[in-house]
C-alpha positions as CSV (number, residue, x, y, z in Angstrom):
1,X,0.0,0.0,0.0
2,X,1.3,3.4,-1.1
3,X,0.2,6.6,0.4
4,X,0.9,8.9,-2.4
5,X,2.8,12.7,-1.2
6,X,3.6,13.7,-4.9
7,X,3.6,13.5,-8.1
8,X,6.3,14.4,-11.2
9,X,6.0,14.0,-14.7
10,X,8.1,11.2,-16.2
11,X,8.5,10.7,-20.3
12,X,9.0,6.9,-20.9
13,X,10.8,5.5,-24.1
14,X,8.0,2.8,-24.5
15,X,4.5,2.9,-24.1
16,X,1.5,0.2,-24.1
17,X,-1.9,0.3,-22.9
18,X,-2.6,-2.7,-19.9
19,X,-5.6,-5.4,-20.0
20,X,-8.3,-3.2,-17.9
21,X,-9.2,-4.4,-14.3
22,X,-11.7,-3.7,-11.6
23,X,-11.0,-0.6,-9.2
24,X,-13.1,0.0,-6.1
25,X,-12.5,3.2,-3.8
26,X,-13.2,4.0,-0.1
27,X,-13.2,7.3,1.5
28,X,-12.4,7.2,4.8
29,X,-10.8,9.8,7.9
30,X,-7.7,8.8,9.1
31,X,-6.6,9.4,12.7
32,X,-4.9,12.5,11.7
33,X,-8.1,13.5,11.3
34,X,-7.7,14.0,7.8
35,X,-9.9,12.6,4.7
36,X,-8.1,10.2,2.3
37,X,-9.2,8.2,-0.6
38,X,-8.3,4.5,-1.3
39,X,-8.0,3.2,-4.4
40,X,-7.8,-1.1,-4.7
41,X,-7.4,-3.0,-8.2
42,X,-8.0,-6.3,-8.5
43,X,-5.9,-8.9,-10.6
44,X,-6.9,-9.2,-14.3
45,X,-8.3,-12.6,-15.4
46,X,-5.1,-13.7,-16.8
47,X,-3.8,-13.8,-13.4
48,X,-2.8,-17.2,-11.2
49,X,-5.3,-16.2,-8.4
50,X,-8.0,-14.0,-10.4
51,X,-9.7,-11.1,-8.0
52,X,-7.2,-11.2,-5.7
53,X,-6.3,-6.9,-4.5
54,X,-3.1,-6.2,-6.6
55,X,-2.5,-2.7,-5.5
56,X,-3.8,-0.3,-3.2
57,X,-3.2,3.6,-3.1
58,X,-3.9,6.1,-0.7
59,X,-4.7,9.9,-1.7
60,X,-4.4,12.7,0.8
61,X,-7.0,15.5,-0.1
62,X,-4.1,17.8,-0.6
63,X,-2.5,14.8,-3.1
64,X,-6.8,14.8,-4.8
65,X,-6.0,18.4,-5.8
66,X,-2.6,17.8,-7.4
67,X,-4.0,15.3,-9.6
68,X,-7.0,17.0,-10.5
69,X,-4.0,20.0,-12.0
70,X,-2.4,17.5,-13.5
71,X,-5.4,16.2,-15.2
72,X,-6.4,19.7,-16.4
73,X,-2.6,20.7,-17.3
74,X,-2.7,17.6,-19.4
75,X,-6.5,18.1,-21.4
76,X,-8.0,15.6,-19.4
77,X,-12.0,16.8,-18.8
């Protein structure tokens, strides 16, 4: 599990679009006080142990507005 603090932009030499998965989100307040989101994927169905949680990440509300910039910086609606 990754809480994530930033975020820079990286050019990569290759690039290729992955099989799509599930994602489910919670939104929860963590003892700080402070409200984060959770995002969980879920193994693809070429996977050994299919819908199994692959990856979680953890989004600070401050970290929710840094993507959102990013997203609009980059044309994403």
């Amino acid at each position: 599990m990754a809480l994530v603090g930033e975020f820079e932009k990286l050019s990569m030499d290759r690039y290729s679009v992955h099989d799509p998965v599930k994602c489910t989100y919670s939104v929860f307040t963590g003892n700080d006080g402070n409200r984060y989101i959770q995002l969980d994927t879920y193994g693809s169905s070429k996977r050994k142990i299919r819908g199994k949680k692959s990856q979680s990440i953890q989004l600070s509300e401050a970290s929710v507005k840094t993507l959102l910039r990013v997203f609009e910086q980059e044309g994403f609606k």
